[in-house]
C-alpha positions in Angstrom: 150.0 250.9 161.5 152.2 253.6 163.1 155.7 251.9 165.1 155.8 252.0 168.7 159.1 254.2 168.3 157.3 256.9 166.5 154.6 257.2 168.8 156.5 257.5 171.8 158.3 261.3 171.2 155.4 262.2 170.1 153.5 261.8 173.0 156.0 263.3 175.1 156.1 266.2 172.7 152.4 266.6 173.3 153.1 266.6 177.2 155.7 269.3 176.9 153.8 271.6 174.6 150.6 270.9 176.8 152.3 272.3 180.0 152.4 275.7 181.5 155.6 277.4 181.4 155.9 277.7 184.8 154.7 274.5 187.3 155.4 272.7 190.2 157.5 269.9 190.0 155.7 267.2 191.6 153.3 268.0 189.6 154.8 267.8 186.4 156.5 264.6 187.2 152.8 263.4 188.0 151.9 264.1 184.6 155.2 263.3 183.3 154.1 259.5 184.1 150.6 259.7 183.4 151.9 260.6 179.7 154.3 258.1 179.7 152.2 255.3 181.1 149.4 256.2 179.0 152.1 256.7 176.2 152.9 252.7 177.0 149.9 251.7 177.1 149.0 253.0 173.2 152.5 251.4 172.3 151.6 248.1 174.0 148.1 248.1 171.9 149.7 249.1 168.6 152.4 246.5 169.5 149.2 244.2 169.8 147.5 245.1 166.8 151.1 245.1 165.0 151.5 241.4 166.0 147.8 240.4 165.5 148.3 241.8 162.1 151.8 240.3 161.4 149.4 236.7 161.9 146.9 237.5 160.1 149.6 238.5 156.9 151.0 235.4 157.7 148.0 233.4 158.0 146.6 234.9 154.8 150.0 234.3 153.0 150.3 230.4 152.8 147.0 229.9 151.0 147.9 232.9 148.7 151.1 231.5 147.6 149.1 228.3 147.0 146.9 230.1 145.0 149.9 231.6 143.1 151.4 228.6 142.7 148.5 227.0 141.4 147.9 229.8 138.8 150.7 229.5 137.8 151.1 226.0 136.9 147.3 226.8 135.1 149.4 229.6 133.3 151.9 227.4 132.1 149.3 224.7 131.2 147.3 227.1 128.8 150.6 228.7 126.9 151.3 224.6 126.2 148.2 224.1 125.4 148.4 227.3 123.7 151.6 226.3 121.6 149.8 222.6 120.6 147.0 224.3 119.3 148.7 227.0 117.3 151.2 223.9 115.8 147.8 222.4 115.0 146.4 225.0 113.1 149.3 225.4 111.4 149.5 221.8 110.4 145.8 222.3 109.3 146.9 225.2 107.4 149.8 222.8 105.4 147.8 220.0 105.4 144.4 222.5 103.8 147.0 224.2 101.6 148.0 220.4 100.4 145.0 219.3 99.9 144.3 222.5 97.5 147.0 222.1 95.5 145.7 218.2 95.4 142.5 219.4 94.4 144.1 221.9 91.9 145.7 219.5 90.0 143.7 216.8 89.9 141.1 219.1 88.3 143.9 220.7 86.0 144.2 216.5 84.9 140.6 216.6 84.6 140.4 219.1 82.5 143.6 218.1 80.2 141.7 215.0 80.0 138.3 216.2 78.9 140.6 218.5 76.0 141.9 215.5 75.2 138.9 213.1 74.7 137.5 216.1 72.9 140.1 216.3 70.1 140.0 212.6 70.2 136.0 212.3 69.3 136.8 215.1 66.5 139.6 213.4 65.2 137.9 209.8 65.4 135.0 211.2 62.8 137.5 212.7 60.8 139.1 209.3 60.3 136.3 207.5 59.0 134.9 207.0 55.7 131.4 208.5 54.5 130.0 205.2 54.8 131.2 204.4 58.3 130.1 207.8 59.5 126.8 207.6 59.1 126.4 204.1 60.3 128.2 205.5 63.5 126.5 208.4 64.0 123.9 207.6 66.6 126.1 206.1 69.0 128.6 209.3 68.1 125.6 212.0 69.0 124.7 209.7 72.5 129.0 210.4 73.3 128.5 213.9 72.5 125.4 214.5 75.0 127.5 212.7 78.0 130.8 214.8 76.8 128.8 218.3 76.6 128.7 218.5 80.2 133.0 219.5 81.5 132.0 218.0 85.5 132.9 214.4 86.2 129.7 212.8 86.8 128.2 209.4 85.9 127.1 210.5 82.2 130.7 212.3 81.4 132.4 209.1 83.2 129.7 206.5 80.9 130.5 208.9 77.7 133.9 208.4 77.8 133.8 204.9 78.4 131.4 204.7 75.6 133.6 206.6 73.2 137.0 204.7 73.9 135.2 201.5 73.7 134.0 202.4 70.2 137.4 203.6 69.3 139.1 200.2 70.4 136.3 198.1 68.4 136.8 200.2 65.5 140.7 200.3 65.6 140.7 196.8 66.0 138.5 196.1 62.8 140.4 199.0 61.0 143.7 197.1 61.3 142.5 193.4 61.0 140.7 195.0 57.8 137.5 195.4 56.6 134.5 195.5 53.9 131.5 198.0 53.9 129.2 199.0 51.1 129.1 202.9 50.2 129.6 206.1 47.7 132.7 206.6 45.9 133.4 209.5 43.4 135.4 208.8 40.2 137.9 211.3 39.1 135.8 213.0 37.1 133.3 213.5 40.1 130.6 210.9 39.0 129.0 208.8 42.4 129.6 204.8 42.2 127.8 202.7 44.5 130.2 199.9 45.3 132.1 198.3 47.9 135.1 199.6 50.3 138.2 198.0 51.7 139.9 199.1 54.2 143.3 198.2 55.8 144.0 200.7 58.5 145.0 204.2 57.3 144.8 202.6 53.7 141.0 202.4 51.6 140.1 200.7 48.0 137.2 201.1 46.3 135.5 198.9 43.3 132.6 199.5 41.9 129.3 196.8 42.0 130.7 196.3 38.0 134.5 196.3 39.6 134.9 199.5 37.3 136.0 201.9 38.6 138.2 201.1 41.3 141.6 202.3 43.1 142.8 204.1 46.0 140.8 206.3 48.3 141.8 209.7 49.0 140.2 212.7 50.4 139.6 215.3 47.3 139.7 219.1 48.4 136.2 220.7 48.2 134.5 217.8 48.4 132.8 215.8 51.8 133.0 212.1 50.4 135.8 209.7 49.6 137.2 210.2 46.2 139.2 207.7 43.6 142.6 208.8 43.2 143.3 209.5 39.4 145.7 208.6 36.8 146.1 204.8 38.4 147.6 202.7 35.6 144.8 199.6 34.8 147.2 197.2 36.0 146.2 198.9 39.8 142.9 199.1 39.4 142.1 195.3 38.1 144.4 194.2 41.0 142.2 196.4 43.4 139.0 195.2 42.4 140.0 191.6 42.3 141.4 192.7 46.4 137.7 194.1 47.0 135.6 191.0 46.0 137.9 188.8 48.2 140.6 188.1 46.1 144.7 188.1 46.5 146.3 190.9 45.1 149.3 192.7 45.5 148.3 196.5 45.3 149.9 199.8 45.5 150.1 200.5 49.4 150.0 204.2 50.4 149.2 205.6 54.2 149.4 209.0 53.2 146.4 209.2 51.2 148.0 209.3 47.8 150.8 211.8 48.2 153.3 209.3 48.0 151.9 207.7 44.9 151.8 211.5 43.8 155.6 212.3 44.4 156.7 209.4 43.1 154.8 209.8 39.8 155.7 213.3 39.5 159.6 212.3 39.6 161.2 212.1 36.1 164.3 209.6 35.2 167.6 210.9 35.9 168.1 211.8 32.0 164.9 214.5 32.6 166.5 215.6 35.8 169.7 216.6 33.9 167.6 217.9 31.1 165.9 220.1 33.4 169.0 222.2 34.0 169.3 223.6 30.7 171.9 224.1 28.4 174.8 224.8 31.6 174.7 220.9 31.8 176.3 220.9 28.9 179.9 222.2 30.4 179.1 220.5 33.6 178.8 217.1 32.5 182.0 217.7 30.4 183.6 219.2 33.3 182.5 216.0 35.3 183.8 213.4 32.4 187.1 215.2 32.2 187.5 214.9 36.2 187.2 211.2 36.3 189.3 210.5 33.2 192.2 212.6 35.0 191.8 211.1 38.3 191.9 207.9 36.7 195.3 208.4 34.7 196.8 210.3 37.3 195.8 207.8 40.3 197.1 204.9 37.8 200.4 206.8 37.3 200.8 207.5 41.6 200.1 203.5 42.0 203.2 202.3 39.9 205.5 204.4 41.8 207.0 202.1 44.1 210.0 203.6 46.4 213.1 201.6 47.1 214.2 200.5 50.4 217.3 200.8 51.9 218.1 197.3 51.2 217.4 198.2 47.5 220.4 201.4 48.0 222.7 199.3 49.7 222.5 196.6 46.6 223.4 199.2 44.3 226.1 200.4 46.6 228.1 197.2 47.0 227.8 196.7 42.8 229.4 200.1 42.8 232.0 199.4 45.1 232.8 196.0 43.5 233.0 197.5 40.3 229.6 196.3 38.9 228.0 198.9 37.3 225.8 197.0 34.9 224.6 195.0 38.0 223.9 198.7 39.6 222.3 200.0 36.8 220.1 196.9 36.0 218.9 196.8 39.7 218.1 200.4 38.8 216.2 199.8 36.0 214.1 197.7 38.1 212.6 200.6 39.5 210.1 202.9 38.3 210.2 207.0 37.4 210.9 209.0 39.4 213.6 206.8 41.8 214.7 205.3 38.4 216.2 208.4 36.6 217.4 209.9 40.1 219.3 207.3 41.0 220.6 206.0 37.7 222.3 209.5 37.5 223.9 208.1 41.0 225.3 205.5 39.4 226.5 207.2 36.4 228.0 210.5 38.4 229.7 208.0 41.5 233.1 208.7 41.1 232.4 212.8 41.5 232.3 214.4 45.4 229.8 214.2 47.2 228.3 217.9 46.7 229.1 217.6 43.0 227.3 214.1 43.2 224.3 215.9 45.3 223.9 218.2 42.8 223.2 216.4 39.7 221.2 214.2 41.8 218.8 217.0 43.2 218.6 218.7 39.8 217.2 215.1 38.5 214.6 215.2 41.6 213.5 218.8 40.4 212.9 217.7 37.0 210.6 215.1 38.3 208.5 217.6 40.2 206.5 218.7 37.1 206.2 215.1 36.2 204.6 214.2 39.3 202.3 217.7 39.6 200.6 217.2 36.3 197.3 218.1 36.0 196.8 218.4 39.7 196.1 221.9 39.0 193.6 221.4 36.4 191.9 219.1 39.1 191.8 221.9 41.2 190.4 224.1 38.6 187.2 221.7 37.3 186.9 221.5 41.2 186.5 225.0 41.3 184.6 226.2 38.0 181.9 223.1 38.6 179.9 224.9 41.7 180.2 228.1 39.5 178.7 227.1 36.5 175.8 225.6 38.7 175.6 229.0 40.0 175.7 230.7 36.9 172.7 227.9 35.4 170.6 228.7 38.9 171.0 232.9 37.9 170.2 232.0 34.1 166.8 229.9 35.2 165.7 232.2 38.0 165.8 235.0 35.0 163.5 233.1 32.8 161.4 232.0 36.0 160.4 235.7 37.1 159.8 236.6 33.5 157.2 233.8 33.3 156.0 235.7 36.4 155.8 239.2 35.0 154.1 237.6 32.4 151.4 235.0 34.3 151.9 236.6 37.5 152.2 234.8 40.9 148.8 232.8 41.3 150.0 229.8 39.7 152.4 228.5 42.2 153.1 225.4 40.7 154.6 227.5 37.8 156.9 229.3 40.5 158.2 226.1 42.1 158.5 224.0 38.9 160.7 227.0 37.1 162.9 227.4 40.5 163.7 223.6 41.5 164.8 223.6 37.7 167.0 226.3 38.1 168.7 224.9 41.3 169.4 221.7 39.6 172.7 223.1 37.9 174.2 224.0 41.2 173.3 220.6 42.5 175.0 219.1 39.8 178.0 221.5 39.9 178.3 220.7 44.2 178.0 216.7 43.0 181.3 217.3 40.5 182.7 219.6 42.8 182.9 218.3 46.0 184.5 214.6 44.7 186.8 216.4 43.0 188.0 218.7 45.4 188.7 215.8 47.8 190.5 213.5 44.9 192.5 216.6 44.6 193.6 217.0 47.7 194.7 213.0 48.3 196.8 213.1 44.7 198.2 216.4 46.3 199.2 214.7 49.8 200.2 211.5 47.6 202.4 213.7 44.9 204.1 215.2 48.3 204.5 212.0 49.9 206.6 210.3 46.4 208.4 213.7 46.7 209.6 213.4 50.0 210.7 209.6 49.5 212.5 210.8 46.3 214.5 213.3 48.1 215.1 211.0 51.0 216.8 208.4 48.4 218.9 211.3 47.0 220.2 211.9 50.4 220.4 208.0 51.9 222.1 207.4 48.9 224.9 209.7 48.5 225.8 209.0 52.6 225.9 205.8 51.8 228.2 205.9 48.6 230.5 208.3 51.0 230.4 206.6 54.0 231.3 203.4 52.1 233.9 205.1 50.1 235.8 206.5 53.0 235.4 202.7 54.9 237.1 201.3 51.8 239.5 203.7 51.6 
């Protein structure tokens, strides 16, 4: 809509262009208002339509700001509604992603579990007896159908149930101990028909005659229950009186005979030294002249007894009183080394002090050697031992890889045998050394201490013959 301002120049611009250049005023003037009241009236109408419109803007405007208003408030409704769902599906996201992981894991137990009940069924038939595993294997084979299947469903679930069940019955008459008839082999490989006792890991066997009989073991190469040999009689009478019912008291081994093994393959203590060869020889002499020397010399260290001061100060006051057979028989009291130190005290009292130092220092010194004697042959045995072990491990290793040059290395029990004999020599020469290396060192720090008393007389007793001197004087 054009303004009533505009329109007005232009229509008297029209008028003016309109005109002749030359007219009449009256004329002119007449047309002059024509213009202008026509020029009104088109400025009253536009006026008109400009205010009709202005209503009709403002009618229309009120209901359109409602309508903004209320799309608005619907905008702001869907972004909340927006934002809830979006924290939704992300909950639902966690809460999936949980439930995954839940799922995960619980199937990762699943399967740990079916691992497990399948070592556990193979190691259940490997724990039974010939005997017992044929009388088991029907219900074994119905387990195995229900396991063969890695899902959880009702078979797996009434498998396993079935299998620990049978486990728990069998345990339970394992270790309360049991008697089943059966097949045993004899050492020599012949089959007795006889009768089994078990007592958990532990199985006896006696035959229907009660000979043979003895421990149950598991022989290499060979898929029944075997006798273990070399049992002495004594054993085997006692274990087939235990089979028929009796009460014995039998050899008792869990590890299927390897202890009984062991311990009979250990020789006395004599075949143990023996086995080291002709280095014992110096050993054991090295280890008899060790003890006889700690024995003197800790003897010898225990009857040292050092004086007190009260002792010195005794011998003092006889000194100053003139008593010197009182001083030297409360010196003869003691015991070497105090006794020669300070009866040259005694005997030198009336020289100075430095003189009487001296003599009493060059006494001290001469009881060093005493005291250090045959500490350093201690030291020595202590020392040599370990080596002539070493030198008997060398000297057997020799002679053990020329048995194997000449029988080669397929007999291992010839290997091991020749090399735990050589090593017995330095075992014995670490058992002399190591006690002797420690005795050493404790008559050393002893030796040291009776060393250190004797030189602290020397001294506490000439300050005391001065210091008493120059009182008296």
């Amino acid at each position: 809509m054009i303004p009533a301002r505009a329109i007005i120049p232009a229509v008297l611009f029209a008028l003016a262009v309109a005109s002749p250049g030359v007219a009449q005023p009256g004329s002119t003037a007449a047309r002059l208002a024509q213009a202008v009241d026509a020029a009104g009236d088109q400025v009253r109408q536009a006026t008109d339509e400009l205010n009709a419109l202005r209503d009709d803007v403002a009618a229309r405007r009120e209901p359109l700001a409602a309508e903004l208003d209320a799309l608005q408030s619907d905008v702001a409704r869907l972004r909340r509604d927006a934002d809830r769902l979006s924290r939704l599906r992300r909950q639902n996201d966690v809460e999936r992603e949980a439930q995954r992981q839940d799922v995960q894991r619980m199937q990762e137990d699943f399967d740990f579990s079916y691992t497990l009940l399948q070592e556990y069924r193979r190691a259940f038939e490997t724990r039974q007896e010939a005997p017992e595993s044929i009388a088991l294997r029907p219900q074994l084979e119905k387990i195995d159908r229900g396991l063969g299947r890695p899902v959880p469903t009702t078979d797996f679930l009434a498998a396993a149930d079935a299998l620990l069940r049978l486990a728990e019955a069998w345990n339970i008459e394992k270790l309360g101990g049991a008697t089943h008839d059966g097949a045993c082999l004899d050492p020599g490989g012949t089959s007795h028909e006889g009768r089994f006792a078990v007592l958990g890991p532990v199985a006896y066997f006696a035959a229907g005659s009660g000979i043979p009989a003895g421990l149950v073991v598991s022989r290499v190469g060979s898929i029944g229950p075997s006798l273990l040999p070399n049992q002495d009689a004594g054993s085997s009478d006692a274990i087939a009186a235990l089979v028929q019912g009796g009460e014995q008291s039998v050899p008792l081994d869990p590890t299927g005979g390897d202890a009984l093994r062991v311990a009979a393959g250990k020789g006395s203590f004599a075949d143990h030294l023996v086995a080291g060869g002709f280095v014992m020889i110096p050993l054991l002499l090295i280890g008899l002249v060790a003890v006889l020397l700690t024995c003197w010399k800790v003897a010898t260290l225990r009857r040292v007894n050092v004086p007190g001061s009260e002792v010195l100060d005794r011998i003092i006051n006889h000194i100053q009183a003139d008593r010197f057979d009182e001083a030297k028989a409360v010196v003869d009291q003691l015991r070497p080394p105090f006794r020669s130190v300070l009866s040259a005290g005694v005997e030198y009292h009336d020289v100075r002090k430095e003189h009487l130092e001296e003599i009493m220092h060059e006494r001290a010194m001469a009881m060093i050697p005493i005291l250090d004697r045959h500490l350093g042959m201690l030291a020595v045995l202590g020392g040599v031992a370990p080596l002539l072990g070493l030198l008997g491990t060398v000297t057997g290793m020799i002679e053990t890889f020329e048995l194997v040059t000449i029988f080669g290395t397929g007999d291992a029990k010839l290997l091991s045998g020749g090399i735990s004999e050589a090593l017995v020599t330095t075992e014995t020469g670490l058992m002399i050394a190591v006690p002797v290396l420690l005795i050493h060192a404790y008559l050393a720090r002893r030796v040291r201490g009776v060393i250190s008393e004797l030189e602290k007389a020397v001294v506490g007793f000439t300050n005391r013959l001065h210091r008493m001197e120059r009182t008296g004087s």
